[in-house]
N, C-alpha and C positions, 0 to 999 in steps of 0.2 A: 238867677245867679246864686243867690240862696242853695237851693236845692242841689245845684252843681256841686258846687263846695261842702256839702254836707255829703253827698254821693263820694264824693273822692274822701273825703274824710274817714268814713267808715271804708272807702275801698281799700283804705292806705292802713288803718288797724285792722281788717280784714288778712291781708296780706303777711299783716307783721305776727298775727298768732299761726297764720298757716305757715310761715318760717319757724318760729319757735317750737311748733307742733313734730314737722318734718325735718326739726336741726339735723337729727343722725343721717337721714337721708342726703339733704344739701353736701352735709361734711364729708361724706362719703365718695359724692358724685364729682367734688372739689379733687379732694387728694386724689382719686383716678384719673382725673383728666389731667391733673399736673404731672405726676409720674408718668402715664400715659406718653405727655408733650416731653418729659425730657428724656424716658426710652429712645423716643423716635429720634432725637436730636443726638442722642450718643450714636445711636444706629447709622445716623448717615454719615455723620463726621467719621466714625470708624470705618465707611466704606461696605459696611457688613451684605449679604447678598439678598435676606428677607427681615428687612426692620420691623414687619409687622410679626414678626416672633417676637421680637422685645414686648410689641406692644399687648400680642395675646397674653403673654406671661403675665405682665402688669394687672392687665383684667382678672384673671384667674386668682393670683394671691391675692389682690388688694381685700381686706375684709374690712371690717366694721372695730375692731381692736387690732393695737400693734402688736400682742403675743401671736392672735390667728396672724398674722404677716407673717412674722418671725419662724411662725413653726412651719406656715407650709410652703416657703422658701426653701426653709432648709428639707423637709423632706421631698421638696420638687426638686432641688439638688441631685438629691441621691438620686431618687427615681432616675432622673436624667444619665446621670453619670453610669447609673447600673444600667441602663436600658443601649446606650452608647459602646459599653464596654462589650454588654453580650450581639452589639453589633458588629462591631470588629472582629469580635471572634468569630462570630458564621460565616462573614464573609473571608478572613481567612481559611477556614476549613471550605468550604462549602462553595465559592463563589463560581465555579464550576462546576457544579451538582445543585439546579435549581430544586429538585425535587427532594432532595435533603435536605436543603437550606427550607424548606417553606416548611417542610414536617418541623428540624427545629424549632424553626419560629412557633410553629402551633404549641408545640411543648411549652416553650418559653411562656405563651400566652395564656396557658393553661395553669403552669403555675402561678403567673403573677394574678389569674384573677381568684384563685384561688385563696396566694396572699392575702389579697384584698378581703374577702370573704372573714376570713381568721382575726386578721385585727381590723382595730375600728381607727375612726379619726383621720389624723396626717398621713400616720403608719399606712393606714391602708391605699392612701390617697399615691404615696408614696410607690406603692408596686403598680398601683395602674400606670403612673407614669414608666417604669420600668415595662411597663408593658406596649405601650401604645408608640415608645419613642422608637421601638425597634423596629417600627413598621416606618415608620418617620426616616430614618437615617439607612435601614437594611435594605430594605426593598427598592429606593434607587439606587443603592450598589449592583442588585440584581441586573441591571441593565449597563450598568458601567462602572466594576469595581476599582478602577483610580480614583474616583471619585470620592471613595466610601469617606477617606480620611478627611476629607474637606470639606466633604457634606455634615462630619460628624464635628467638627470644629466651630466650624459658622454652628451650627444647634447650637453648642456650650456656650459660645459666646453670645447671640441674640438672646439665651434665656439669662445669661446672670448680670447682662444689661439689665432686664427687665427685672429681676429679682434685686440688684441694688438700688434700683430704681423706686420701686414697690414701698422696700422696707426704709430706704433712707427718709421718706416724704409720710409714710406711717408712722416714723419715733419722731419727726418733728415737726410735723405739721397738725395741731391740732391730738396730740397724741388720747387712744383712748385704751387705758389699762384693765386686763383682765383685772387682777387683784379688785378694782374696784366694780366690777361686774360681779365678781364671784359673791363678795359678800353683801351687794343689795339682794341678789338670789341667793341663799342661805338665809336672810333674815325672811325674805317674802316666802318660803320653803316653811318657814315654821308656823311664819303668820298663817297660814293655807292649814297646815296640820291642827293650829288654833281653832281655827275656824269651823276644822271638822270635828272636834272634839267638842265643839260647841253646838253642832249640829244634831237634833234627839237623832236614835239610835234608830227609831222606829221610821223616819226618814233618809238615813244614810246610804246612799248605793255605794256599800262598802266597796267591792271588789270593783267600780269605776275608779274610787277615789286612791286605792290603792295602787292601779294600773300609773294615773298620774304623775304620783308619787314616785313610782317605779321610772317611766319615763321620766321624769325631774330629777332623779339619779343619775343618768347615763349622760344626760344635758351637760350636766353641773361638772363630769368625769370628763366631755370632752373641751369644755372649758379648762378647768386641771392641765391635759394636753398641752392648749394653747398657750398656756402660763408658762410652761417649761424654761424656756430660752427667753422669760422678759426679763427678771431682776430679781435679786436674793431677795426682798419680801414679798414678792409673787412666788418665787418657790417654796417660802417657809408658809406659807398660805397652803400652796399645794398640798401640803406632805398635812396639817392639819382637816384639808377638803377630804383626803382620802380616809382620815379616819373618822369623819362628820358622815359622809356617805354611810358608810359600812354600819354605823352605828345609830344611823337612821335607818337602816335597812334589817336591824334588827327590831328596834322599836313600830316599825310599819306594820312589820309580822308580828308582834304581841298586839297590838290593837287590835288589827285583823281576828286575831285567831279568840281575843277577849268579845268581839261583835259577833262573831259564828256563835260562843257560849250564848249568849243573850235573846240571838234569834232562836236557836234549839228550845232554850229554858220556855219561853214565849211560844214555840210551835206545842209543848209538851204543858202550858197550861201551869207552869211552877209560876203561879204568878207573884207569889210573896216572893220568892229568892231574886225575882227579876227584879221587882220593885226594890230591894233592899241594895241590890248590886248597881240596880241605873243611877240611887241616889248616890252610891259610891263614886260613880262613874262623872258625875257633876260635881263632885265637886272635887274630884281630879281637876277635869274642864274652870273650876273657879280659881285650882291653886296653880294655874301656870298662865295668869293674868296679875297684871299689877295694875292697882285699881278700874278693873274692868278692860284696860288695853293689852294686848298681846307684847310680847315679849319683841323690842326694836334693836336693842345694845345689850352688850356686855356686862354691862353692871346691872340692867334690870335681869337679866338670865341669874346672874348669885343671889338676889332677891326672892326668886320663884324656886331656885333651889332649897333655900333656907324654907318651905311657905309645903315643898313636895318632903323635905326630909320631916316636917310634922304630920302630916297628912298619913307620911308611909309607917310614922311609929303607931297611930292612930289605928290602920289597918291590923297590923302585927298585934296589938292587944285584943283586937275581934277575931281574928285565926285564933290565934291559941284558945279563945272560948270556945269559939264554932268545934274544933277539934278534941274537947275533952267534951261535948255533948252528943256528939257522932250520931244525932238522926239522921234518918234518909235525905232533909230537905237541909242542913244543917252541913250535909258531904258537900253536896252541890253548890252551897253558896262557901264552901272552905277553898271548892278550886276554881270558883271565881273571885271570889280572894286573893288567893295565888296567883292566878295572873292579872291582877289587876298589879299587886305589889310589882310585881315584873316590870306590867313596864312603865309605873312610875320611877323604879331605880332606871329603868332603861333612857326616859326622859332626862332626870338627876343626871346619869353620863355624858348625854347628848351633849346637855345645860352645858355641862361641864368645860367637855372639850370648847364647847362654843364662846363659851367665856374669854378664851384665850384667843379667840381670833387676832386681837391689838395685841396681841405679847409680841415683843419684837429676839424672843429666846428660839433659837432655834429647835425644830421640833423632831421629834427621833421618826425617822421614816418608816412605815408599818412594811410587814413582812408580806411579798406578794403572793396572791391565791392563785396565779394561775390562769390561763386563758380558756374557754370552756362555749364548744360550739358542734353543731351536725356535723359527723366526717360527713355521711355520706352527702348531705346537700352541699358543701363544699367542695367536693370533690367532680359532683356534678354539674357545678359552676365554671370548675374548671372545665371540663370538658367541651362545656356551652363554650366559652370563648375560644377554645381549639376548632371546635368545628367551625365556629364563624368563619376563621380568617381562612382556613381551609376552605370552606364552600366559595367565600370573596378571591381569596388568588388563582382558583382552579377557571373563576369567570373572567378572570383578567387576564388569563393565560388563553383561557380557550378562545376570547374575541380580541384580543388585542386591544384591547381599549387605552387609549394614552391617559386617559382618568382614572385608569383602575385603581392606581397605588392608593390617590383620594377618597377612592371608595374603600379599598379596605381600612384605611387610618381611619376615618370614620365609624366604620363599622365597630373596630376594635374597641376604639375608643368608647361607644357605648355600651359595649358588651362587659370593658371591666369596671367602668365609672360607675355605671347603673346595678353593678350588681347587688349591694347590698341594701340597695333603697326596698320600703317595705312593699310594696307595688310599682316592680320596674315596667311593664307595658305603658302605666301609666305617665310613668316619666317621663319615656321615648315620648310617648306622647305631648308630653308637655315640651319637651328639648324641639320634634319638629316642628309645634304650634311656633317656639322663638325664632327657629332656625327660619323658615317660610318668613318672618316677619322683619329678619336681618339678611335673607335675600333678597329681598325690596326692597329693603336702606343700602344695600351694597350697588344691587343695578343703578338707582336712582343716582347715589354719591359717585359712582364710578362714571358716568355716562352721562352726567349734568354737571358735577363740581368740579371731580379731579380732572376734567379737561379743561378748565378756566383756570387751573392750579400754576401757579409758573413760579412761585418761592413757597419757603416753608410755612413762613405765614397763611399765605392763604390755603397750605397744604394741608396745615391744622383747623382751619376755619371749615375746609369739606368735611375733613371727617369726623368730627368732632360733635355733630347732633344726636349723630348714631351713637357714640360713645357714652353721651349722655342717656340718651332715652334709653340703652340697654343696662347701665350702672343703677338708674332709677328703680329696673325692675330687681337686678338679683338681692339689693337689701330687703326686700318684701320677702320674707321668708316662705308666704304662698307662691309669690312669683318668680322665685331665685331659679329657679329650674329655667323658664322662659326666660328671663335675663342671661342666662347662659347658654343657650341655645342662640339667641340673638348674635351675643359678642362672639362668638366660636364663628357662624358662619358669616357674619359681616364682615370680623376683622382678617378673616381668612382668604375673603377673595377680593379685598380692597385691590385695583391695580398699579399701585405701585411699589418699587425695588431700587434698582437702581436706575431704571427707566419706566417708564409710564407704559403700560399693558392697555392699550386700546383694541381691544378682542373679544366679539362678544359671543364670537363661537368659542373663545376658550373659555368665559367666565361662564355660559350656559352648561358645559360638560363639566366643568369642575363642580357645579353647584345642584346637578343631577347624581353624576356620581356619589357626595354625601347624603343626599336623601337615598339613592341605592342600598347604601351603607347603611343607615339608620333604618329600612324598613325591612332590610337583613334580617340587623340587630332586633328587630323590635320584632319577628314572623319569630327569631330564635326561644324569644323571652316569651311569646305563646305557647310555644312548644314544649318548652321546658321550663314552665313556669313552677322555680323552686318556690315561692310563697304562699300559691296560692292552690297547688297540689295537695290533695288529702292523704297520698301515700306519705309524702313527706312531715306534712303536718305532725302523722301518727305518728312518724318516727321522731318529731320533740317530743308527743308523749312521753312516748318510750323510752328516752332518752332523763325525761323529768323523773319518770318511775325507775330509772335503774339507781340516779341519786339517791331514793327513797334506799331503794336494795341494798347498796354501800354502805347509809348508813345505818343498818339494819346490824346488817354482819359485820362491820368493823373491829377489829376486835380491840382497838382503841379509841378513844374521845373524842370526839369529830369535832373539827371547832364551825361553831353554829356560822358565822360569817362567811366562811369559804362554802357550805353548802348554799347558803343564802344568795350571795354570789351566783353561783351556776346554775342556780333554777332561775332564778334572774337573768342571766345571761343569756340562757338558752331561748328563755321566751322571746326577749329581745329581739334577736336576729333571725326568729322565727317570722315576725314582723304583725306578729296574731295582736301586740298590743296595739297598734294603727289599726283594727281594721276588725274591733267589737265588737260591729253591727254583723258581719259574717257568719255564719251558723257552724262554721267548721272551725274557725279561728275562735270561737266563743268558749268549744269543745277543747281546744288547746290548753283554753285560759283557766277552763272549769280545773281540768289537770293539775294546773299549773299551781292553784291556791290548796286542791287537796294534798298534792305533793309538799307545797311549802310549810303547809300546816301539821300536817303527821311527820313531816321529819324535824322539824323543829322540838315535838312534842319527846321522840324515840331519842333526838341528842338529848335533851333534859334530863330522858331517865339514865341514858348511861351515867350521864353526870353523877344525879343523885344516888343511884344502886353503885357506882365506884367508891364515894364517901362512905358509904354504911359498912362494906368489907363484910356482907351478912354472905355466904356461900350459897346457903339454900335458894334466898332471893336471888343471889345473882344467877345460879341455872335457870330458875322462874323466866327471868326476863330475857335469857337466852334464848331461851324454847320458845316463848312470845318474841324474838324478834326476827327468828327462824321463819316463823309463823306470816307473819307480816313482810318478810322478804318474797315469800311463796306468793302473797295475796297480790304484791305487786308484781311480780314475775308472772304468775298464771294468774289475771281476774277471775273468778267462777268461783261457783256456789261451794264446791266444796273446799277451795283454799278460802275463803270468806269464812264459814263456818269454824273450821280447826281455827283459824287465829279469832275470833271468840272466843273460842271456847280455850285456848291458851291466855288467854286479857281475863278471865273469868277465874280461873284457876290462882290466877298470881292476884287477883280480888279479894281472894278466899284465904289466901294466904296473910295479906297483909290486914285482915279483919281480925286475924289472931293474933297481932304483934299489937306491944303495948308501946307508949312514948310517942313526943314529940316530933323524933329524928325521923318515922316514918311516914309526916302528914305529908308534905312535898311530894315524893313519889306515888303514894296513893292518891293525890288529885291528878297527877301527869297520866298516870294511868286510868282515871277513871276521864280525862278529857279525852285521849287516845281513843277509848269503845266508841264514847260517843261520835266522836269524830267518823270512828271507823262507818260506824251502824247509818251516821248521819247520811252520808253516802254510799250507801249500800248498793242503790239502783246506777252509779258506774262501776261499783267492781264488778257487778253480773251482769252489765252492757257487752254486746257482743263487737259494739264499737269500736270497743279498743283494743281489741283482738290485731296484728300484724298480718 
């Protein structure tokens, strides 16, 4: 009896840490099912003709905070409304000319996956829907354009059932705020940067750690997003995320580019200068700790400011020695000096800004850099989804199939949803593993529950397992993909409306016709697979290296963040940083950091040779950046060579000038060679030849 009660004892604190473990999860699964229960209850009371659109909507937005609600309502809105709008209009032009009515559509569908492709987040989410709704509302017009307007009414209203639904049960049920997401992630963002700084130099797998980081930037951007539409101190948040980002994303790169210096020095056997510069480098690592803890608040960050601005005068009296003794070993450890100062001021800013997270002053919004991505892999994104629906209507045309319309909305739909994910095959893959797994809870519920169903009560009671064990999965960030594959094809062929669909020859074709669709979609995404393509790949090189070119020849100041940005960007969407372990994506990455790092190095000297107003220097560095636009334009031996030998020339020159004002530019320049020389063996790879 004993033993009993001690079994249930532990079984009942057993339970109660796996609740507190899985809170987010429960709280999630809760407010879905409630919003879910009162979509459906608006839906019938209003008489509406497909309730389970209220309830697909519901599924789709609910997320894990009430901004993601908030935002991707409102740009399911749009989507909706834009995808509705340019229904009406083919079917007016067109409703009589199928064969021009589909070609638009394909256009249509080309451009919105396109959309998609260019922007990231809601935005993007936003044109898929614009995409996929046309298929949705057009394509039964094609069969009966009286229809179209009624068809395209019931849509608006089933979806903003569900989208009040959504967001109303998000802001007060348990509500959970970006703003307080953003800044546990911002403080854990630094801890990590902590950490690595505390990590020897000699074990750091810099350019993993960097990639992170990078990725923990776009994270944190599309959080930003989601913040939009919560509340004035989520947006005054925003507007400082955006410039914590940016100025994280310079400090990332001076680290970066200070651990390249340390490994060279170490490959080259400078063992004094390495020694002298790693102790420097600790005790960086000691002075952005408060006693021994990393930085958690706002007031310990003005602490560690105060702890880096003695530190950085400390260095500043060891430059100017190192620089009036000017030996060979004496150069080398002056421009590890120099960026080490760098990016402790760059730290000090970070600090800075960070500090003010709790300020309740409103923050001046930073000026936008601009969006920065592959035409031509966008462009042949778009295409991919043009041919989709094209190759789906030409099969639904030619067999007649009463499912076809199914199979192309499917189709479509993963043709724009998926496209921006870093490995779409394997998505599709993941969406059919759920979709097969929410065909099973749909036969089962349809064919065992809902015909026991005779009120709403127990109406909710059948479907409602499936809705659970699919909400369950898509909070698992591994499993969201299968969580949505489940609730799309569950909730999609549940048979009820306004009367009960007891058919099981219609639910088998409708639920063939989506896998039709999805192995379409997923034969397209082999075929044109923009990620994993090495023509395309080459062309994020190429793309990374024309940045380089830009700001080579600019014949203004480049501002380091907006270039910083784009090579960032580009890799991003290229998808090379998911997917490391790939030997072509690795070649991407290698790019990627040589490109970040010589262009960072080429805006510094502009910088510094615009202050000096020295004329002769500034030809010097024109010639060398002429030189170094060629190396990145044409890799080979012999553009490699002349810009040497132009980096040597302007060496030679600045060996004869006397003063302080020109120690800065003489180490930028002398990291520049190395840099270049470091990587010698890709400028003369034939690899990255186009």
């Amino acid at each position: 009896m004993m033993n009993s009660f001690i079994t249930s004892k532990e079984m009942t604190y057993s339970f109660l840490v796996w609740c507190k473990k899985e809170s987010l999860m429960l709280t999630h699964v809760g407010k879905l099912c409630l919003a879910g229960i009162l979509s459906l209850l608006l839906s019938l009371l209003f008489d509406l003709e497909q309730p389970r659109t209220a309830l697909i909507t519901v599924a789709i937005v609910m997320q894990t905070h009430s901004g993601m609600v908030l935002s991707k309502s409102y740009y399911r809105l749009l989507g909706t409304i834009a995808g509705i709008g340019m229904s009406l209009l083919l079917v007016a032009l067109f409703a009589q000319q199928p064969l021009l009515f589909l070609i638009s559509m394909a256009l249509w569908i080309g451009v919105c996956t396109a959309g998609s492709i260019v922007l990231r987040d809601h935005q993007s989410y936003a044109f898929v829907l614009a995409g996929y709704t046309l298929c949705i509302v057009g394509l039964p017009a094609t069969l009966n354009a009286d229809y179209s307007f009624d068809i395209a009414m019931n849509r608006i209203s089933e979806i903003m059932i569900g989208l009040v639904c959504a967001t109303a049960v998000s802001e007060l049920v348990f509500p959970r705020r970006m703003g307080e997401t953003i800044t546990h992630a911002l403080r854990q963002r630094f801890i990590d940067f902590t950490h690595l700084l505390n990590t020897s130099v000699t074990q750091q797998d810099n350019k993993v750690a960097v990639i992170q980081l990078m990725n923990d930037i776009f994270r944190l951007e599309s959080y930003q997003a989601s913040s939009t539409l919560e509340s004035d101190q989520s947006r005054s948040l925003r507007l400082r995320l955006t410039r914590l980002n940016r100025e994280f994303m310079s400090l990332a790169t001076s680290h970066h580019t200070f651990i390249e210096l340390l490994r060279r020095l170490t490959e080259q056997q400078a063992h004094s200068v390495s020694k002298s510069l790693t102790t420097m480098y600790k005790q960086l690592a000691q002075s952005i700790h408060i006693n021994g803890q990393a930085v958690v608040n706002e007031h310990q960050a003005k602490l560690v400011i105060q702890q880096l601005t003695h530190l950085e005068n400390t260095l500043h009296e060891q430059a100017v020695t190192n620089h009036i003794q000017r030996s060979t070993n004496q150069t080398e450890l002056s421009t590890g000096l120099l960026l080490l100062r760098r990016l402790i001021s760059e730290i000090k800013t970070y600090l800075t800004t960070y500090s003010t997270l709790s300020d309740s002053k409103q923050s001046l919004d930073p000026p936008q850099l601009g969006i920065h991505f592959e035409p031509i892999s966008t462009l042949l994104g778009g295409i991919r989804g043009a041919l989709v629906l094209m190759i789906m209507a030409s099969l639904w045309l030619l067999s007649a199939w009463p499912s076809g319309i199914e199979a192309i909305t499917m189709a479509v739909v993963a043709t724009t949803l998926f496209a921006t994910s870093p490995a779409p095959s394997k998505t599709v893959k993941q969406f059919v593993m759920g979709g097969l797994i929410g065909a099973l809870l749909g036969y089962w519920v349809n064919f065992n529950l809902l015909v026991e169903a005779n009120d709403f009560t127990t109406l909710i009671i059948a479907i409602l397992p499936g809705i659970v064990i699919a909400s369950a999965f898509t909070v698992k960030p591994d499993k969201a993909v299968i969580g949505a594959g489940m609730f799309i094809i569950y909730l999609s062929h549940l048979g009820f409306g306004k009367t009960y669909q007891d058919n099981h020859l219609a639910f088998f074709n409708d639920v063939i016709a989506d896998f039709v669709g999805l192995f379409c979609s997923a034969i397209m995404y082999q075929l044109m697979d923009l990620q994993s393509n090495n023509w395309l790949q080459k062309r994020t090189v190429r793309s990374l290296q024309q940045l380089v070119v830009d700001a080579s020849l600019t014949t203004q100041t480049l501002r380091r963040e907006k270039f910083e940005l784009a090579a960032r960007e580009l890799i991003y969407r290229s998808g090379s940083t998911h997917k490391v372990s790939d030997n072509t994506d690795q070649h991407v990455i290698i790019w990627f950091f040589i490109c970040l790092e010589i262009g960072h190095i080429i805006i510094n000297i502009q910088k510094e040779v615009t202050a000096l107003k020295n004329s002769t220097l500034l030809n010097l560095v024109n010639t060398m950046s002429q030189t170094l636009a060629q190396l990145f334009s044409q890799c080979g031996k012999s553009s490699f060579e002349k810009c040497v030998i132009s980096i040597d020339e302007l060496l030679n020159y600045l060996h004869t000038q006397e003063g302080s004002v020109y120690y800065p530019i003489n180490s930028e320049i002398r990291l520049l060679k190395e840099a270049i020389i470091d990587n010698q063996r890709f400028f003369l790879s034939k690899e990255v030849q186009l």
